[in-house]
N, CA, C and O atoms as CSV, one atom per row, in Angstrom:
chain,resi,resn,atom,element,x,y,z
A,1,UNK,N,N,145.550,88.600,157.392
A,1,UNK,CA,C,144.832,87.451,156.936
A,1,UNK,C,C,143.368,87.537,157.360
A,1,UNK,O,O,142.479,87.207,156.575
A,2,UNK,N,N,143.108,87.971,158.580
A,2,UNK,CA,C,141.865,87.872,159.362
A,2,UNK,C,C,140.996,89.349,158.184
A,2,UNK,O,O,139.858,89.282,157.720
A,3,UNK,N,N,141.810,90.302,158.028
A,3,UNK,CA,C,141.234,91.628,157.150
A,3,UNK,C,C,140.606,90.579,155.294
A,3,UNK,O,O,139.601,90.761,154.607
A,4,UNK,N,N,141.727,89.619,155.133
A,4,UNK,CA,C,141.389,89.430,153.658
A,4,UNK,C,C,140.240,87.894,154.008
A,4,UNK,O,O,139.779,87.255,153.061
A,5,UNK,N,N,140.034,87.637,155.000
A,5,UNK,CA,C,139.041,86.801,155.161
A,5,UNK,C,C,137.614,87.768,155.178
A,5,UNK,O,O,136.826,87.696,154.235
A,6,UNK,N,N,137.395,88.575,156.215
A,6,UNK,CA,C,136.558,89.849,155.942
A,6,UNK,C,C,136.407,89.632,155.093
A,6,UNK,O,O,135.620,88.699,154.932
A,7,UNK,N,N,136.924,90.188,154.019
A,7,UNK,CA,C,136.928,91.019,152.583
A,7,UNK,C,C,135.996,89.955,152.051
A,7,UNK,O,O,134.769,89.860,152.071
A,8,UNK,N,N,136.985,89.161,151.553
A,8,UNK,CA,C,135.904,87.447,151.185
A,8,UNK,C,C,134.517,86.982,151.788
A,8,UNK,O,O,133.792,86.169,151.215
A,9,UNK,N,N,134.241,87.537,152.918
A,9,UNK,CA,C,132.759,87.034,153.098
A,9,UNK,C,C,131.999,87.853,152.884
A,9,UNK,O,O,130.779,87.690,152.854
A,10,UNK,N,N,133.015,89.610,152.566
A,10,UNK,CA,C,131.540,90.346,152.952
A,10,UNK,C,C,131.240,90.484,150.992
A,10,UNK,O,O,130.194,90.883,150.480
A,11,UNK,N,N,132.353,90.075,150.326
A,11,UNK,CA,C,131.525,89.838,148.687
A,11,UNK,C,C,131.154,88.941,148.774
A,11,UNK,O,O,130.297,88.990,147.891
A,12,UNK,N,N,131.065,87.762,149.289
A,12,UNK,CA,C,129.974,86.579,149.241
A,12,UNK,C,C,129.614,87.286,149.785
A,12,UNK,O,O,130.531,88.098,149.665
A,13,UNK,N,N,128.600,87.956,150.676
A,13,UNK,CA,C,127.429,88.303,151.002
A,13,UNK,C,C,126.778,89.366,150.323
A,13,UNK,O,O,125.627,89.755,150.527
A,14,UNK,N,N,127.933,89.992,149.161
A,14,UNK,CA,C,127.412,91.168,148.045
A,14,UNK,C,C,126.757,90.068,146.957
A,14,UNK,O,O,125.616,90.350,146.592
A,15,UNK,N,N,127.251,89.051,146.492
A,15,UNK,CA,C,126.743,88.477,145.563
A,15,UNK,C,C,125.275,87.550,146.108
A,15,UNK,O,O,124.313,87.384,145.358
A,16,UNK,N,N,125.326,87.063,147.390
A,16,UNK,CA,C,123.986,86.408,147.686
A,16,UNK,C,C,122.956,87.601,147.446
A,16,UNK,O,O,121.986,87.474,146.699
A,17,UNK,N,N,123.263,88.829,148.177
A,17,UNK,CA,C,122.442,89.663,148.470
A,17,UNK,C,C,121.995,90.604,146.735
A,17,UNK,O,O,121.277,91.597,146.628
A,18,UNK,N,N,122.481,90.094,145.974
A,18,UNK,CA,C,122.536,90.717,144.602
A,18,UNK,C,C,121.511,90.012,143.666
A,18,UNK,O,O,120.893,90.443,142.692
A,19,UNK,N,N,121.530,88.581,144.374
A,19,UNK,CA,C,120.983,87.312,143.745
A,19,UNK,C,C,119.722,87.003,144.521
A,19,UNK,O,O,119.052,86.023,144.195
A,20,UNK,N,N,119.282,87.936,145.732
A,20,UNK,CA,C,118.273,87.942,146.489
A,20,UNK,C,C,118.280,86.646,147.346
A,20,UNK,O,O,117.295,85.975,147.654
A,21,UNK,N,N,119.608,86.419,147.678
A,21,UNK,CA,C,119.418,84.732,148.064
A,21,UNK,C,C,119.870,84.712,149.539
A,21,UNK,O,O,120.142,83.741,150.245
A,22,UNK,N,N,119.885,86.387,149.904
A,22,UNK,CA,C,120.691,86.683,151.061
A,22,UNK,C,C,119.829,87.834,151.472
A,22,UNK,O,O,119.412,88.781,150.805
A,23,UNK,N,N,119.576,87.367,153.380
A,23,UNK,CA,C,118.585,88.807,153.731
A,23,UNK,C,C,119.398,90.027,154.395
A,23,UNK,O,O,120.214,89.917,155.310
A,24,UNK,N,N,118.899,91.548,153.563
A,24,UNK,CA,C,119.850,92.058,154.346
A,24,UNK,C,C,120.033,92.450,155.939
A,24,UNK,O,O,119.046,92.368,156.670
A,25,UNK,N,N,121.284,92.871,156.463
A,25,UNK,CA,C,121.416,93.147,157.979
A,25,UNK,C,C,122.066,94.462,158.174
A,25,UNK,O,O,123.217,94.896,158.122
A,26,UNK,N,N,120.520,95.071,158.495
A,26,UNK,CA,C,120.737,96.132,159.158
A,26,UNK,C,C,121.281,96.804,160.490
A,26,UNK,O,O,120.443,96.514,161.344
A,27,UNK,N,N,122.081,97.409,160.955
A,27,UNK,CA,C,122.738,97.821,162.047
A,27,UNK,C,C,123.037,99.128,161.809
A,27,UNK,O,O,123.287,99.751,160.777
A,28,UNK,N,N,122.936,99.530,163.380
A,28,UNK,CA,C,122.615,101.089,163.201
A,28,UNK,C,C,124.626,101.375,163.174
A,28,UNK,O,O,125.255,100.913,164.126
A,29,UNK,N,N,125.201,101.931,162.339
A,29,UNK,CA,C,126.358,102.155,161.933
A,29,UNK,C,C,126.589,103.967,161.726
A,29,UNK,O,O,125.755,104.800,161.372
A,30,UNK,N,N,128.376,104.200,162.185
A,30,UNK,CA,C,128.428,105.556,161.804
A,30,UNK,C,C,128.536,105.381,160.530
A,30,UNK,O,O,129.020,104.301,160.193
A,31,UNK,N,N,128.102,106.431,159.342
A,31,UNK,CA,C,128.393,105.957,158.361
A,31,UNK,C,C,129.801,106.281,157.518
A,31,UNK,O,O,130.372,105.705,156.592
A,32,UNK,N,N,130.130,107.713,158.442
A,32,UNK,CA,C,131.536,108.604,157.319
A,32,UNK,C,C,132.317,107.036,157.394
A,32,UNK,O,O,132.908,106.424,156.505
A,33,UNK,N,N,132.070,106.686,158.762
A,33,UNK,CA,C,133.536,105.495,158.479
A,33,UNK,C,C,133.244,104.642,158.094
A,33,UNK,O,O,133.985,103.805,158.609
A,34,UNK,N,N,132.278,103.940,157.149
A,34,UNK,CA,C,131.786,103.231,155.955
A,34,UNK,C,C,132.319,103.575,154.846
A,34,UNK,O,O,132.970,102.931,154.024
A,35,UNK,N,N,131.931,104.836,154.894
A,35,UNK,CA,C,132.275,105.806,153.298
A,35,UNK,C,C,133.863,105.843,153.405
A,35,UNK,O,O,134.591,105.316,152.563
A,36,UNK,N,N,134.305,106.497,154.491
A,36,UNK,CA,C,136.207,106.632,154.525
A,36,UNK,C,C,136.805,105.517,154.157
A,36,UNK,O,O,137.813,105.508,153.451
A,37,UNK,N,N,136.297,104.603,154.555
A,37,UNK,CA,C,136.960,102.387,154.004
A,37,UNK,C,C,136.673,102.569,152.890
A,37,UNK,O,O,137.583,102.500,152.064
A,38,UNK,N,N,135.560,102.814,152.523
A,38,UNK,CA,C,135.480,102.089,151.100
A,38,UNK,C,C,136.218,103.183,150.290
A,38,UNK,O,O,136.705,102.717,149.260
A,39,UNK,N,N,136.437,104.499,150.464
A,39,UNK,CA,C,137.032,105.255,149.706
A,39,UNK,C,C,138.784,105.285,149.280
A,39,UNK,O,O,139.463,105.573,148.295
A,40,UNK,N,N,139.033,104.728,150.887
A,40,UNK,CA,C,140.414,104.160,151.064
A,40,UNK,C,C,141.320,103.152,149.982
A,40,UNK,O,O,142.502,103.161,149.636
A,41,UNK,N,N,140.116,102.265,149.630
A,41,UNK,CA,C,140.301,101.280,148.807
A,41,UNK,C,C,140.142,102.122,147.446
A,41,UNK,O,O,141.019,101.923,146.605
A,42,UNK,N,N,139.234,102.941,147.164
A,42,UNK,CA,C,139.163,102.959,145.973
A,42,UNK,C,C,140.199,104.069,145.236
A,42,UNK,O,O,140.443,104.150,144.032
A,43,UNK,N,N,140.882,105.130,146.639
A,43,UNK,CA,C,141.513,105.603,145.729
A,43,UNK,C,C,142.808,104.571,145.054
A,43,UNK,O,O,143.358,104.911,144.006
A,44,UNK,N,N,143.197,103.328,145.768
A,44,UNK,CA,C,143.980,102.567,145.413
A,44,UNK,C,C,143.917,102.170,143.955
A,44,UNK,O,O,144.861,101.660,143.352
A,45,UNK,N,N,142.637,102.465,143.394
A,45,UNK,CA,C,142.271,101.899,141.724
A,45,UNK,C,C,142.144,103.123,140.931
A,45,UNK,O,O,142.184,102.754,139.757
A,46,UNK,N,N,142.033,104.187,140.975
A,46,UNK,CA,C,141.966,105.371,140.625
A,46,UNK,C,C,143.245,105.572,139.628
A,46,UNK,O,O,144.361,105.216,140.006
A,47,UNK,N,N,143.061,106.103,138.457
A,47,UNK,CA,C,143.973,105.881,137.628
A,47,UNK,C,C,144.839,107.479,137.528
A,47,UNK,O,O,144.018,108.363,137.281
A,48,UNK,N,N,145.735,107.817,137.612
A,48,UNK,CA,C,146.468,108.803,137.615
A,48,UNK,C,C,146.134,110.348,136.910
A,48,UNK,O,O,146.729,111.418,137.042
A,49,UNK,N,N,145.249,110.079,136.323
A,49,UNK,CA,C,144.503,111.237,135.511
A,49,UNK,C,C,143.132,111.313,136.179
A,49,UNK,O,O,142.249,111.872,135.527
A,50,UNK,N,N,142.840,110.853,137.332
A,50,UNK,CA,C,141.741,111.228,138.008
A,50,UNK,C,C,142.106,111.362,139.760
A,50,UNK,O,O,142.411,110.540,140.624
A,51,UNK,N,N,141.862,113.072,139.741
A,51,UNK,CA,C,141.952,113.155,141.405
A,51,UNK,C,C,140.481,113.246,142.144
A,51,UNK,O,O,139.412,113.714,141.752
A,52,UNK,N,N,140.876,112.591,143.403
A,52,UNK,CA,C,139.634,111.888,144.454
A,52,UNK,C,C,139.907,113.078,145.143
A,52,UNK,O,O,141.048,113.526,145.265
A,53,UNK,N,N,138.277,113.931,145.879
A,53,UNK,CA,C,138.072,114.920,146.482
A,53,UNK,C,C,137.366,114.298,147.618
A,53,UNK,O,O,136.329,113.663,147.429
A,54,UNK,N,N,137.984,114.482,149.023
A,54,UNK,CA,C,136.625,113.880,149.887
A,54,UNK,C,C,136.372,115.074,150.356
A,54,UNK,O,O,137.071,116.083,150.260
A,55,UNK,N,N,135.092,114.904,151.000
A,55,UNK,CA,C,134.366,116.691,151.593
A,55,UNK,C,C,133.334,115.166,152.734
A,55,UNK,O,O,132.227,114.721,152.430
A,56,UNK,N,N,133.994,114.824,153.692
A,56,UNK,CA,C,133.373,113.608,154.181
A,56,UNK,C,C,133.215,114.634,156.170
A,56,UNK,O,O,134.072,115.086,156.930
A,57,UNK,N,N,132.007,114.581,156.217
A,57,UNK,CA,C,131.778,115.236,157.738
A,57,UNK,C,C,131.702,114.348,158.877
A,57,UNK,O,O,130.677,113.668,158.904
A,58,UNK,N,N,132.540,114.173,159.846
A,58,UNK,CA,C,132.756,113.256,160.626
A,58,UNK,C,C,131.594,113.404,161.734
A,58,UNK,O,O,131.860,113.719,162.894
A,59,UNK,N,N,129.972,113.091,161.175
A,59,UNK,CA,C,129.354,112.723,162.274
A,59,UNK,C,C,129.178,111.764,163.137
A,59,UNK,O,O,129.409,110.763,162.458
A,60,UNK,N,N,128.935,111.431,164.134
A,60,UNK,CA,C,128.429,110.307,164.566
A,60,UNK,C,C,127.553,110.097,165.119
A,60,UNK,O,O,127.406,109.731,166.285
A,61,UNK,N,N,126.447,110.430,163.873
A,61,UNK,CA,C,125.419,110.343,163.765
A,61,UNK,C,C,125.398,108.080,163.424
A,61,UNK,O,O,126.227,107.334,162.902
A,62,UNK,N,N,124.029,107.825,164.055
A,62,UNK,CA,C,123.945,106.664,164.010
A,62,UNK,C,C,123.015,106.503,162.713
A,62,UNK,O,O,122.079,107.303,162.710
A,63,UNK,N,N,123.080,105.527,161.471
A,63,UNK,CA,C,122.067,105.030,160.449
A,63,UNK,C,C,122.195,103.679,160.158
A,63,UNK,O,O,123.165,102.935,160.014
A,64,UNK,N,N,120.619,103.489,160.088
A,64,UNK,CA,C,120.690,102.009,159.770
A,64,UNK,C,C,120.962,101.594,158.531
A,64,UNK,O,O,120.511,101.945,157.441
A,65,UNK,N,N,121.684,100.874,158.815
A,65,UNK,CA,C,122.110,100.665,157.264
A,65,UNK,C,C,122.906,98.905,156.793
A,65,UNK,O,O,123.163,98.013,157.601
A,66,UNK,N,N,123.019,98.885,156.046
A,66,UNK,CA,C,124.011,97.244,155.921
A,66,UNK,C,C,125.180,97.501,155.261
A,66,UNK,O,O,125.205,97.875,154.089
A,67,UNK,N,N,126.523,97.256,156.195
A,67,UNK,CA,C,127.685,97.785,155.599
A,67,UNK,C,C,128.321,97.088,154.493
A,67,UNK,O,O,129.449,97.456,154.166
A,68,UNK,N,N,127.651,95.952,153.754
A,68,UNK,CA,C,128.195,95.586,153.214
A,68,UNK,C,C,127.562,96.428,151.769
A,68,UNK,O,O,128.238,96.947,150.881
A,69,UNK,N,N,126.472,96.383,151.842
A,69,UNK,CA,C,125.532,97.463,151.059
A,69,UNK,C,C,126.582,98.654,150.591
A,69,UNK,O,O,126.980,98.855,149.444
A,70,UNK,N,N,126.948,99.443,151.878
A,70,UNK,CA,C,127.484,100.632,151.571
A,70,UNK,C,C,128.634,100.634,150.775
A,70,UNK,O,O,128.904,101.244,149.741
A,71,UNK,N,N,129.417,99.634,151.626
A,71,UNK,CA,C,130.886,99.062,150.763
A,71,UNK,C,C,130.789,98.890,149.191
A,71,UNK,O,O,131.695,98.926,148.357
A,72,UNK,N,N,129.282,98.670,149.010
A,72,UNK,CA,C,129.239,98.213,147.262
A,72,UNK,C,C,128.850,99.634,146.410
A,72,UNK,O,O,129.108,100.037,145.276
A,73,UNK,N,N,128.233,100.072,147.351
A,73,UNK,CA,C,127.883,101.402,146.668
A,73,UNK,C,C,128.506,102.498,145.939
A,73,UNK,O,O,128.520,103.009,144.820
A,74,UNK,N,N,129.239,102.672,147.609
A,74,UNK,CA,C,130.678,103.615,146.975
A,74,UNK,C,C,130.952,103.488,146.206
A,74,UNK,O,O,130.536,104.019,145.176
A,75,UNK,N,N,131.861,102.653,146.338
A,75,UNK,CA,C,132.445,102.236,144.621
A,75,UNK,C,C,131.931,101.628,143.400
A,75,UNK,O,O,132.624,101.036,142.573
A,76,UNK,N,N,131.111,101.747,143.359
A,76,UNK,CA,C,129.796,101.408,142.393
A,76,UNK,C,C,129.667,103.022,141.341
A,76,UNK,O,O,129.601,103.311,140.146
A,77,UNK,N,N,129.682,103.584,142.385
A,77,UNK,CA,C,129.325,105.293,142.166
A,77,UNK,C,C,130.564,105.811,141.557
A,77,UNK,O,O,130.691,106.475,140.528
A,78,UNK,N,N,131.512,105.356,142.440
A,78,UNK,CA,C,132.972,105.801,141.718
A,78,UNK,C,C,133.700,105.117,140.489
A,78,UNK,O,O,134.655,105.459,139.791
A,79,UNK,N,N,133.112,104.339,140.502
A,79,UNK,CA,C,133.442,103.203,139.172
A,79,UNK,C,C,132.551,103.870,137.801
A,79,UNK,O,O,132.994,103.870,136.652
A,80,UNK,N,N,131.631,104.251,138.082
A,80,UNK,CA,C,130.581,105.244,136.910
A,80,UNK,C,C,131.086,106.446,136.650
A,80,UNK,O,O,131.055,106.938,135.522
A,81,UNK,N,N,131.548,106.970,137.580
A,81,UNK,CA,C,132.249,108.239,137.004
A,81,UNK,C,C,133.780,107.888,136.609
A,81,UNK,O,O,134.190,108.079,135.464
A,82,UNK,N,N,134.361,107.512,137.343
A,82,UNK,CA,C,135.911,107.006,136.443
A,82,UNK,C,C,135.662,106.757,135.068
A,82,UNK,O,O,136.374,107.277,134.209
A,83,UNK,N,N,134.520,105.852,134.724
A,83,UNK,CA,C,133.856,105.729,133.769
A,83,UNK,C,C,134.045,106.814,132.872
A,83,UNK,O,O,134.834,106.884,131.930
A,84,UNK,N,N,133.278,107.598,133.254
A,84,UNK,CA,C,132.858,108.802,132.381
A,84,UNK,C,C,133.935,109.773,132.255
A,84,UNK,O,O,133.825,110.748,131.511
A,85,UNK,N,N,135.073,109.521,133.024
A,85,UNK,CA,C,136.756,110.395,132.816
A,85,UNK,C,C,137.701,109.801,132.329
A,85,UNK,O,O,138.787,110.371,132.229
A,86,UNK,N,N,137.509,108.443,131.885
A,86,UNK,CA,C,138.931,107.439,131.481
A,86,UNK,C,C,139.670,108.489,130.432
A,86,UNK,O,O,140.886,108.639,130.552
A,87,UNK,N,N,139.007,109.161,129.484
A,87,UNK,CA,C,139.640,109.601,128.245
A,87,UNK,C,C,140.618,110.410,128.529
A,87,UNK,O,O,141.694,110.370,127.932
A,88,UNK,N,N,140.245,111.544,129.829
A,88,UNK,CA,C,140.442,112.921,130.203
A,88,UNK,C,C,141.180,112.816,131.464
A,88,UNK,O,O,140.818,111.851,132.136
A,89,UNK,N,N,142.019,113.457,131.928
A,89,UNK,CA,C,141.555,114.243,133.500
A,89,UNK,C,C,140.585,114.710,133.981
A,89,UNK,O,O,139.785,115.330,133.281
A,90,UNK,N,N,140.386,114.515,135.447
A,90,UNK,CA,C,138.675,114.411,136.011
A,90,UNK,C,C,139.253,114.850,137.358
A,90,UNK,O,O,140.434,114.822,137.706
A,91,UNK,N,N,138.151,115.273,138.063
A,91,UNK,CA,C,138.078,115.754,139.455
A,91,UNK,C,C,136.891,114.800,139.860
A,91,UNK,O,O,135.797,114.980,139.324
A,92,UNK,N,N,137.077,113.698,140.872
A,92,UNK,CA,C,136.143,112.974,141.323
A,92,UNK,C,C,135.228,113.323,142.507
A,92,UNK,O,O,134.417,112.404,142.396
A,93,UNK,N,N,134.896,113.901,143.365
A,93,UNK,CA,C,133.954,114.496,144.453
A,93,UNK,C,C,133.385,114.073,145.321
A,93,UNK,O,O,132.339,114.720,145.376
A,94,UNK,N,N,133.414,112.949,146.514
A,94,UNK,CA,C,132.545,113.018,147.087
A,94,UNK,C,C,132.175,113.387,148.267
A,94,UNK,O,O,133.055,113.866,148.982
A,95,UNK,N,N,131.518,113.335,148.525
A,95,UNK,CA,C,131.112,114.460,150.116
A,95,UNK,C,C,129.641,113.535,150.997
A,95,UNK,O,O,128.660,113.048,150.435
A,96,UNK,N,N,129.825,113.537,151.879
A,96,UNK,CA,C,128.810,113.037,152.658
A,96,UNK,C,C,128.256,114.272,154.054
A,96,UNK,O,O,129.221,114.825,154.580
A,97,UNK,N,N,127.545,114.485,154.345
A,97,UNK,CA,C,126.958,115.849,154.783
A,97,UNK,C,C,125.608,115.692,156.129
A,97,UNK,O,O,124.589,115.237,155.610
A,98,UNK,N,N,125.465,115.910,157.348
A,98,UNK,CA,C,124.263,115.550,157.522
A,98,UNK,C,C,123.428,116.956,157.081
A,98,UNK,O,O,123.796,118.130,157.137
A,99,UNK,N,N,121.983,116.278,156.557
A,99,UNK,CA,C,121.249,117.580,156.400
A,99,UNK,C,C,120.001,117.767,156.912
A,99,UNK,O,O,119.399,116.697,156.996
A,100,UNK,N,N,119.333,118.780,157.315
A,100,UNK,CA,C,118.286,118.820,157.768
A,100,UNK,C,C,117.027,119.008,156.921
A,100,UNK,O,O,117.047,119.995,156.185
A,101,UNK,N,N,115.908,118.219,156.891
A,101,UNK,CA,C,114.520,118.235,155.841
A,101,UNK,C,C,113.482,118.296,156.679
A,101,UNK,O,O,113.428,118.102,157.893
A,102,UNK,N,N,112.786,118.542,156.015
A,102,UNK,CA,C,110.985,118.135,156.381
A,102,UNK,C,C,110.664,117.115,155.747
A,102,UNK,O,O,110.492,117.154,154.529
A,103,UNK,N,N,110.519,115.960,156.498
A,103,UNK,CA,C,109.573,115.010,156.029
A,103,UNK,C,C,107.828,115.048,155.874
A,103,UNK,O,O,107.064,114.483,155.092
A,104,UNK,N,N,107.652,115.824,156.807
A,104,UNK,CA,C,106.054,115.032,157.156
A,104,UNK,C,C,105.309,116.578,156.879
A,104,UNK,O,O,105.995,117.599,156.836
A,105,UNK,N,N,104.102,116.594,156.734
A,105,UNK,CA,C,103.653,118.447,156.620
A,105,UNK,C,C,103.003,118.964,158.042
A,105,UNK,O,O,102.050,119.664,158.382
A,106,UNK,N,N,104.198,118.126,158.763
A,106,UNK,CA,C,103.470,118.713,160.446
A,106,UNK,C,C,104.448,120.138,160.943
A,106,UNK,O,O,104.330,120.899,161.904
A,107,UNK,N,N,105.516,120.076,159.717
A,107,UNK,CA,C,106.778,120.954,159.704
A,107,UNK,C,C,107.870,120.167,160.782
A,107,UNK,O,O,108.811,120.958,160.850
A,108,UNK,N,N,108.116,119.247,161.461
A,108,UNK,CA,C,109.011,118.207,161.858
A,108,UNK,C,C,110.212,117.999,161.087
A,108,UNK,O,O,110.217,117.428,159.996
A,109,UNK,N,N,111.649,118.660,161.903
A,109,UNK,CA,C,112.463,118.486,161.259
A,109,UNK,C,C,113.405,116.859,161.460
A,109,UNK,O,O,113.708,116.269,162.497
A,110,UNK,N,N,113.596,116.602,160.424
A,110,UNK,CA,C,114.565,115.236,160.601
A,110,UNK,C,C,116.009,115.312,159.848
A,110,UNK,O,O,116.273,116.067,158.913
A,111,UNK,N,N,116.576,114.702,160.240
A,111,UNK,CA,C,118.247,114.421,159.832
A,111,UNK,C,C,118.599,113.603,159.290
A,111,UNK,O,O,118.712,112.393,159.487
A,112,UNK,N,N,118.815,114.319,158.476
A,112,UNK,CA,C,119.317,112.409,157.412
A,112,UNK,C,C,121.302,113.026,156.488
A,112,UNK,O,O,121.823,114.069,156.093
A,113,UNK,N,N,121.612,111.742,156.584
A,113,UNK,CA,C,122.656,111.560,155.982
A,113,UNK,C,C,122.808,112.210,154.191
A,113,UNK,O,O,121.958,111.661,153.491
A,114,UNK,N,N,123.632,113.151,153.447
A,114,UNK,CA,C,123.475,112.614,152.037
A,114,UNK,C,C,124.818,112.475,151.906
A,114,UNK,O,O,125.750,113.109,152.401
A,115,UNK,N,N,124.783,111.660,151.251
A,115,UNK,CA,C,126.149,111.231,150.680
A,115,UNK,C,C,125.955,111.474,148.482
A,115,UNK,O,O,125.184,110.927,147.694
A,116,UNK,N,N,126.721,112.195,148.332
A,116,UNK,CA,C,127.219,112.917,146.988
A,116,UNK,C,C,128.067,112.255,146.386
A,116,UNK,O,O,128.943,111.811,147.128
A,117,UNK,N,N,128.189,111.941,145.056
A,117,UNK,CA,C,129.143,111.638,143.840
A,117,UNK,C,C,128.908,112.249,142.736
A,117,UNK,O,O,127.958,112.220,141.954
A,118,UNK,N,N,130.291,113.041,142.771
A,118,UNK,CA,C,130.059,114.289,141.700
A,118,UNK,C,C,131.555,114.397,140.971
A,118,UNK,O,O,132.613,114.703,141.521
A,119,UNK,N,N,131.343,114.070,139.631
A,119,UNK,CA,C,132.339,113.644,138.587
A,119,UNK,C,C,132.137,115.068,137.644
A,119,UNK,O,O,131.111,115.740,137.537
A,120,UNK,N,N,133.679,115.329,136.898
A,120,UNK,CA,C,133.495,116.089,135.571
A,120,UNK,C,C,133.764,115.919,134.515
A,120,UNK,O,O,134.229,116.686,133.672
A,121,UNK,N,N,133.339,114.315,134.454
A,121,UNK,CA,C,133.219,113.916,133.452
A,121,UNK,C,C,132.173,114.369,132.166
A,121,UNK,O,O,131.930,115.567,132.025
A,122,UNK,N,N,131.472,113.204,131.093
A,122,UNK,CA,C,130.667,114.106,129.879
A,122,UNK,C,C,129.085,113.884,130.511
A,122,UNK,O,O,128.136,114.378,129.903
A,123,UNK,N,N,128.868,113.100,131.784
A,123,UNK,CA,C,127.436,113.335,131.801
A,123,UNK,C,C,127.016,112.211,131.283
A,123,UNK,O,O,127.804,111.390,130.814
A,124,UNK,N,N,125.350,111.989,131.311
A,124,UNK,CA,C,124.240,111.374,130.969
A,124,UNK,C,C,123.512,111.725,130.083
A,124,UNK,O,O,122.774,112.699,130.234
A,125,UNK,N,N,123.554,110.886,128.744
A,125,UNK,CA,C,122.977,111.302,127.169
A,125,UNK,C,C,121.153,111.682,128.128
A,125,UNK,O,O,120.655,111.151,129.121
A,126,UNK,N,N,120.737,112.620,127.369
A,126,UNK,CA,C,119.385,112.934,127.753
A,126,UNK,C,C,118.202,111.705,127.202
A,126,UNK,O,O,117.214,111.407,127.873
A,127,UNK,N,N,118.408,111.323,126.373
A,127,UNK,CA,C,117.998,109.631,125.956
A,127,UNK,C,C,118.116,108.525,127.196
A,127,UNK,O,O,117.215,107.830,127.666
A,128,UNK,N,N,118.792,108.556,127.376
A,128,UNK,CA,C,119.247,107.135,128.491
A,128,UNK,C,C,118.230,107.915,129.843
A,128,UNK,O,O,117.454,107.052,130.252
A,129,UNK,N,N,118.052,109.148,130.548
A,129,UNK,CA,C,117.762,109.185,131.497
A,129,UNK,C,C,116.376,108.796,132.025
A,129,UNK,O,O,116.275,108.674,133.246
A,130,UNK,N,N,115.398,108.606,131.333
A,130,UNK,CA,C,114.484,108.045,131.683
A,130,UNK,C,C,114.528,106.325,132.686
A,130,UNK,O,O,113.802,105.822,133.544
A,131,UNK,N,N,115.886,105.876,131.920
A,131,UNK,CA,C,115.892,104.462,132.431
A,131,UNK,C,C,117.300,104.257,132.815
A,131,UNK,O,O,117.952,103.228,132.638
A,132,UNK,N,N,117.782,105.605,133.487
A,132,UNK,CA,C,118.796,105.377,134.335
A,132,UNK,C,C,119.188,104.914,135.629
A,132,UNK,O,O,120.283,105.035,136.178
A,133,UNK,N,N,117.715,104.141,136.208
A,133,UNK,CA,C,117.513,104.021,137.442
A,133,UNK,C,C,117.161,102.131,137.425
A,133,UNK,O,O,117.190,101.432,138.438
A,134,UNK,N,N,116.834,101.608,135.955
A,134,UNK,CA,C,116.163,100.840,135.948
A,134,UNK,C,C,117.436,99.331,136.471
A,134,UNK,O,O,118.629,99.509,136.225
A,135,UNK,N,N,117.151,98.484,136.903
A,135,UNK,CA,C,118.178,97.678,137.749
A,135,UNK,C,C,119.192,97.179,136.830
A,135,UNK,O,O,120.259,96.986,137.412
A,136,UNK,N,N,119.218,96.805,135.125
A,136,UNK,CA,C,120.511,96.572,134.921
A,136,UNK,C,C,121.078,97.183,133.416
A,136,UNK,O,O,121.720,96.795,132.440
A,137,UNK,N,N,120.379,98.419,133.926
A,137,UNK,CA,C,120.437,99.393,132.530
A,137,UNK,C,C,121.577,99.945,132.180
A,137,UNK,O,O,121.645,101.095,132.614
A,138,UNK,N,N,122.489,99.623,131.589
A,138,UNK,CA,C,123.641,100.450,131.180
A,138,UNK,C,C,123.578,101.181,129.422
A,138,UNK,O,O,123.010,100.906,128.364
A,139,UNK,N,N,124.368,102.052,129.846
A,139,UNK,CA,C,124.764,102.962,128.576
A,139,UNK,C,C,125.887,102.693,127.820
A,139,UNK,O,O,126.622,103.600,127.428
A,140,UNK,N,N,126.002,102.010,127.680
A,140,UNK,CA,C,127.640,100.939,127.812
A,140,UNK,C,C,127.271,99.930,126.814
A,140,UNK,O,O,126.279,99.213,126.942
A,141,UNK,N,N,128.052,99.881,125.850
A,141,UNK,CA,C,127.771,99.388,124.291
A,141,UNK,C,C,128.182,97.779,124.896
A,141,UNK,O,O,128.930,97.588,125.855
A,142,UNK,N,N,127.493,96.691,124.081
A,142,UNK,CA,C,128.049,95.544,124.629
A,142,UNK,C,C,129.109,94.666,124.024
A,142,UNK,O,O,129.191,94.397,122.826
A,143,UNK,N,N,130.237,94.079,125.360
A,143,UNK,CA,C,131.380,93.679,124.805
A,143,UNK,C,C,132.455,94.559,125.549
A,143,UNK,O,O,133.649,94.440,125.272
């Protein structure tokens, strides 16, 4: 009961925070075990003609981040590619990795988290990609 109360506040706090009516809260969090929950759940919706691949690296590494944020993401990501496999069988992918970059041109290396969603499904019409980023742009006929 105490888990499905959770659940319930932290989408009220996806929908305030969606509606800008909610500030977010950052806390420095591991993240694989952000990503492992929310993945937990989602293979639960995953439809039988699509298998879930995790490639998830158990750092514990600390990032700031807002877990309710992450919780929406995931499956945000995995909901777009299911998307793009409903017709077919699909191999779903995701992997979270720490990696090492250069940020700055002092040559300073930093560590950052990536987290991957990688579907084999049909892809992104070359038309749509210009405004595949734009906040409520879908490719998705309406209705």
């Amino acid at each position: 009961m105490l888990d499905g109360g959770e659940r319930a506040r932290d989408i009220l706090k996806q929908v305030l925070t969606f509606s800008r009516k909610s500030k977010v809260d950052r806390k420095a969090q591991i993240l694989h075990e952000l990503v492992l929950e929310a993945l937990m759940l989602e293979q639960a919706s995953l439809p039988t003609n699509i298998t879930l691949k995790q490639d998830v690296e158990l750092s514990h590494s600390l990032v700031e981040c807002d877990k309710t944020q992450i919780h929406q993401i995931v499956p945000n990501l995995c909901n777009n590619a299911k998307h793009a496999m409903e017709a077919t069988y699909g191999i779903l992918t995701v992997s979270l990795h720490q990696i090492q970059v250069y940020l700055n041109s002092d040559d300073s290396t930093s560590y950052l988290q990536e987290l991957k969603v990688h579907d084999t499904g049909h892809g992104i019409d070359r038309s749509d990609l210009d405004m595949m980023f734009d906040r409520f742009f879908t490719p998705k006929e309406f209705g």
